[in-house]
C-alpha positions as CSV (number, residue, x, y, z in Angstrom):
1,X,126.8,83.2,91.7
2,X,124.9,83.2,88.2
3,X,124.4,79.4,88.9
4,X,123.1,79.7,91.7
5,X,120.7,82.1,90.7
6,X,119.6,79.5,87.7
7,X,119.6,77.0,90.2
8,X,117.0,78.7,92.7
9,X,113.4,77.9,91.6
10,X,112.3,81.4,93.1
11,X,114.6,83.0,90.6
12,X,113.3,80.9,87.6
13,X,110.0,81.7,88.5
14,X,110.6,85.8,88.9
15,X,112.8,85.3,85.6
16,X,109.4,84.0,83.7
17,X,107.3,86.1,85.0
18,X,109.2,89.1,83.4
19,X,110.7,87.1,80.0
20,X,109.3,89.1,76.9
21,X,107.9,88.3,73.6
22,X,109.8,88.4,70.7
23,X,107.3,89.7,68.2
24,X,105.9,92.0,71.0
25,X,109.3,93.3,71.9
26,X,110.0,94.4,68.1
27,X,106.6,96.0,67.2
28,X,107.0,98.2,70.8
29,X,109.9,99.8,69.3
30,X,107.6,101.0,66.5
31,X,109.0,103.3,63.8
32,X,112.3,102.9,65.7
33,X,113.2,99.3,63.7
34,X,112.9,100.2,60.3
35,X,115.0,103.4,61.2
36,X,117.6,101.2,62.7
37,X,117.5,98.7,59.5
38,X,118.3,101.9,57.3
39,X,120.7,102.8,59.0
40,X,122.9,99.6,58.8
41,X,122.9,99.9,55.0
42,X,122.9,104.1,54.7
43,X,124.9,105.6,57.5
44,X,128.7,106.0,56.7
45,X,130.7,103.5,59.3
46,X,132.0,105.5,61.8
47,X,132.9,104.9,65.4
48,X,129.7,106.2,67.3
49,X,127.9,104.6,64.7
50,X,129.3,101.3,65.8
51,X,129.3,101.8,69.0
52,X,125.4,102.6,69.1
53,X,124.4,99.9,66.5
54,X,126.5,97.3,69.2
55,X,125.3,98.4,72.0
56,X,121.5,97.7,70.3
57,X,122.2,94.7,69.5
58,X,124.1,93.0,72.8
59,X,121.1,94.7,74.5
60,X,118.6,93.0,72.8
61,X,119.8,89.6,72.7
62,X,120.2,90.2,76.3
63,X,116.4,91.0,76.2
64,X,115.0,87.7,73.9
65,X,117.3,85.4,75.6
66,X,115.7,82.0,77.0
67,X,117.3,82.7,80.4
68,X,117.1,85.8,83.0
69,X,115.4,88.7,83.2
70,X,114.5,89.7,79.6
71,X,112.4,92.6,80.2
72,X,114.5,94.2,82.6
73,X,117.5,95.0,79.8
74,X,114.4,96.7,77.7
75,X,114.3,100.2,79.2
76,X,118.5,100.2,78.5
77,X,117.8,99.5,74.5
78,X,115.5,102.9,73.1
79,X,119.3,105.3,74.1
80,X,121.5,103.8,71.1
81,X,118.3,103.6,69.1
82,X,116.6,106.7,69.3
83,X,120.4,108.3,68.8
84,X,120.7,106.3,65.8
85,X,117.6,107.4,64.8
86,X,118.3,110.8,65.1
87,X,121.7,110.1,62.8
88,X,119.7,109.0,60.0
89,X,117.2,111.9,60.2
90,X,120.0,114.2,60.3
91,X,121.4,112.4,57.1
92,X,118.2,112.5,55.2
93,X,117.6,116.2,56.0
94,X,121.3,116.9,54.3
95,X,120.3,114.5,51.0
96,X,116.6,115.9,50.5
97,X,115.2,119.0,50.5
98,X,116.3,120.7,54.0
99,X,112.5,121.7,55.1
100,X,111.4,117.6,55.2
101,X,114.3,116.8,57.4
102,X,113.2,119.3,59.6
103,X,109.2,118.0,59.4
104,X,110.8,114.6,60.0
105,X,112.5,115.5,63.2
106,X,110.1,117.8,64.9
107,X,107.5,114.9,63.9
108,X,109.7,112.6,65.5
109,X,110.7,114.7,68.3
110,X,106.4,115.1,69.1
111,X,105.8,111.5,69.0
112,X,108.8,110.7,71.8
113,X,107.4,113.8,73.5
114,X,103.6,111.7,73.6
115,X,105.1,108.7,74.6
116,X,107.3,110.1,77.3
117,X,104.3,112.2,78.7
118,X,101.6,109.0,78.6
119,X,104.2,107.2,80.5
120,X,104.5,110.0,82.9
121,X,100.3,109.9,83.5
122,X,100.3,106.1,83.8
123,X,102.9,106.5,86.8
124,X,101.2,109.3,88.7
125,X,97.8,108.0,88.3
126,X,99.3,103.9,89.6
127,X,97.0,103.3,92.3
128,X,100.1,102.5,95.2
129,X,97.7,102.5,97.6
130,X,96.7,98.6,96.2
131,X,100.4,98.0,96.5
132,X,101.3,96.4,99.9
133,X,104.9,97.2,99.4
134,X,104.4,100.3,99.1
135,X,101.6,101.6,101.0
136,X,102.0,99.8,104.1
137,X,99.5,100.4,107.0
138,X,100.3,102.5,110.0
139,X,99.8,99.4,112.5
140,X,102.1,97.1,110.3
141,X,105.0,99.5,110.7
142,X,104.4,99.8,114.3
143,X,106.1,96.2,114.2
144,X,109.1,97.8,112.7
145,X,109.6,100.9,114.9
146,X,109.3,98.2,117.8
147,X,111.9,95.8,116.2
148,X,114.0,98.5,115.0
149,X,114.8,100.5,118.9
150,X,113.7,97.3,120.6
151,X,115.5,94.4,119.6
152,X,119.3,93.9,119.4
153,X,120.2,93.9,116.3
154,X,121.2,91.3,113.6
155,X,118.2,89.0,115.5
156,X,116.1,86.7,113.3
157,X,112.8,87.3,113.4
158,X,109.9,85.3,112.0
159,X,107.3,86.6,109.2
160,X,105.4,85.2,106.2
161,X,106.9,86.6,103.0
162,X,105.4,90.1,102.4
163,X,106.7,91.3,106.1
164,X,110.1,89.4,105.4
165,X,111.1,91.5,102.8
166,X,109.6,94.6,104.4
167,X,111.4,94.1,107.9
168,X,115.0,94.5,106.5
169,X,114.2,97.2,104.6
170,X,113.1,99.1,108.1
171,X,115.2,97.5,110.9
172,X,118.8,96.3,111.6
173,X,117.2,92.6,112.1
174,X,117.4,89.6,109.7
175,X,114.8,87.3,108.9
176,X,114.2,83.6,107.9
177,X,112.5,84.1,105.1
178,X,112.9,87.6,102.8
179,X,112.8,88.3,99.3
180,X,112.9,85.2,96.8
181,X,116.2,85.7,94.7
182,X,118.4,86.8,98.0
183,X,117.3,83.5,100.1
184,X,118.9,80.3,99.8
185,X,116.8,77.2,99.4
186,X,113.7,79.8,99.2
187,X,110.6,77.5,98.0
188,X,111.2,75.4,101.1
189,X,111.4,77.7,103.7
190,X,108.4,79.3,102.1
191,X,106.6,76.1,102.9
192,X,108.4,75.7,106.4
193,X,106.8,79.2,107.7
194,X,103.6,78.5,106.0
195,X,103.3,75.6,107.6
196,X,104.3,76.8,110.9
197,X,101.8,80.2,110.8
198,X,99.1,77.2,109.3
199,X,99.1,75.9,112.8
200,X,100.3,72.5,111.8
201,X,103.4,72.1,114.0
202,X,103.4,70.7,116.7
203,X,104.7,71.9,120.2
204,X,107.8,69.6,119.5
205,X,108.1,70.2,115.9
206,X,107.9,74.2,116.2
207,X,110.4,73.8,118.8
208,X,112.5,72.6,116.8
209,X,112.1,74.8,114.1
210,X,112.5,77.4,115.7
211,X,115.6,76.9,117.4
212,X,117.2,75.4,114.9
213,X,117.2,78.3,112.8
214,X,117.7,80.4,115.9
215,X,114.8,82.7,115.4
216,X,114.6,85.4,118.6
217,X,110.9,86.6,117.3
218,X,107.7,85.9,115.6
219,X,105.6,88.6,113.7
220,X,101.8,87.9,114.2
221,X,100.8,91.0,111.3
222,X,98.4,91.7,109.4
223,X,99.7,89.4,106.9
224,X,100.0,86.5,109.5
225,X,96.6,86.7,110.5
226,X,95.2,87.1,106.9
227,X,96.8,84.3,105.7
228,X,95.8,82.0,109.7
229,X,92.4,83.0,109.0
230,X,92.3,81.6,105.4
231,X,94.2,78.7,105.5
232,X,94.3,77.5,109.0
233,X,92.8,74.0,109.7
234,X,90.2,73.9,112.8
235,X,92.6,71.5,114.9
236,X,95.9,73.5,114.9
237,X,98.6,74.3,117.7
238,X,99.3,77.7,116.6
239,X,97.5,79.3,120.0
240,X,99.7,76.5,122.1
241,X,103.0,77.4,120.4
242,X,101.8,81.1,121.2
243,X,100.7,80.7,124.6
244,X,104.6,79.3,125.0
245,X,106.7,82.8,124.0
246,X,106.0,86.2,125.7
247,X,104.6,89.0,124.3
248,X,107.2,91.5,123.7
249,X,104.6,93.8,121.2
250,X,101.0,94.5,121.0
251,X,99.2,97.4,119.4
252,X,95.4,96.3,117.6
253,X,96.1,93.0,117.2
254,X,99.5,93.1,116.2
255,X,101.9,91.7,118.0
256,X,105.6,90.4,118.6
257,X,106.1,87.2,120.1
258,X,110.1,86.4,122.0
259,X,110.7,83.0,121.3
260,X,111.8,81.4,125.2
261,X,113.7,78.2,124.8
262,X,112.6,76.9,128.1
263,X,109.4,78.3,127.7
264,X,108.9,76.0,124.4
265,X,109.8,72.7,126.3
């Protein structure tokens, strides 16, 4: 499965997207490294000490490896760490004088404290609303409710990639086209749908692509008409292929469209 993964182009491109640098990925840990290089050399051995240091390190080749999803493996590194930073706080405190252990931790303690608590404002002030995924308008999920108690399901239903990954989420229905890493042969039926929502089928051709792949509806969103609008040519069959399905949905502009075999002929 792992090769097939490699082998996808959509995953190799989401893997880039979120690989990490090397230098940047070091200087985010901050005071953490030095602490952890200390450690190596000043800590007695002892089991939880090797277990931590390990699980730092498997972590973090994980994270500047050439292949996968570096920076997802980042959040799971600062646990061992920040424990094993603790340790050698702890250590120090019982070597020096007691009192600058204790400024050491509580300094230490204040600075995670920060950090956690400027994470914490970046997250609740995220504008989501810019977010698609997440924000999605009333009349786009009107297309889902209608799917969802309308439609038997398991059906395949036709949307550009946006709605694709949105439908399953909200409806027992599959789709042709859904999120990147969970569709086979995804860059080309990317292309495929594109080039059927561009209008450049033809009456035969869209026929054919649509029974083929056995698709029972086509969702003509918000996204669908965005992207018609932009990208369409000015001799297209799109409102012939249409004109050729009934009209099972309609709210605002939105609509479903029941693909009709006969119909398409």
């Amino acid at each position: 499965m792992s090769l097939q993964f490699i082998a996808n182009p959509t995953f190799i491109n989401v893997s880039t997207n979120i690989r990490v640098d090397i230098v940047s990925e070091i200087l985010g840990f901050g005071m953490l490294i030095p602490i952890f290089i200390v450690q190596l050399f000043w800590l007695p051995k002892s089991p939880l000490k090797s277990f931590l240091a390990i699980w730092f390190f498997v972590i973090f080749i994980l994270i500047i490896l050439p292949i996968g999803p570096g920076a997802v493996f980042s959040r799971g590194s600062f646990f061992p760490i920040v424990l094993l930073a603790i340790m050698v706080i702890k250590k120090l405190q019982e070597k020096v004088i007691p009192i600058i252990g204790y400024v050491l931790f509580f300094s230490f303690f204040l600075l995670l404290i920060a950090t956690s608590f400027r994470i914490f404002y970046i997250r609740m002030t995220y504008n989501y609303a810019s977010n698609p995924f997440i924000d999605i308008p009333i009349e786009q999920f009107g297309i889902f409710t209608f799917l969802e108690k309308s439609t038997p399901p398991k059906s395949s239903v036709l949307a550009l990639y946006m709605t694709g990954n949105q439908i399953p989420a909200f409806t027992r229905n599959t789709v042709y086209m859904g999120h990147g890493l969970q569709t086979p042969n995804a860059i080309s039926k990317l292309t495929e749908e594109q080039t059927f929502y561009r209008g450049e089928y033809s009456l035969s051709e869209a026929r054919n692509f649509l029974l083929k792949n056995n698709i029972s509806y086509v969702v003509w969103g918000i996204e669908e008409k965005s992207y018609y609008q932009t990208n369409a040519k000015i001799e297209n069959h799109l409102k012939e292929i249409f004109s050729r399905m009934h009209i099972v949905y309609l709210r605002n502009g939105i609509a479903v469209f029941s693909v009709d075999k006969k119909r398409l002929q």
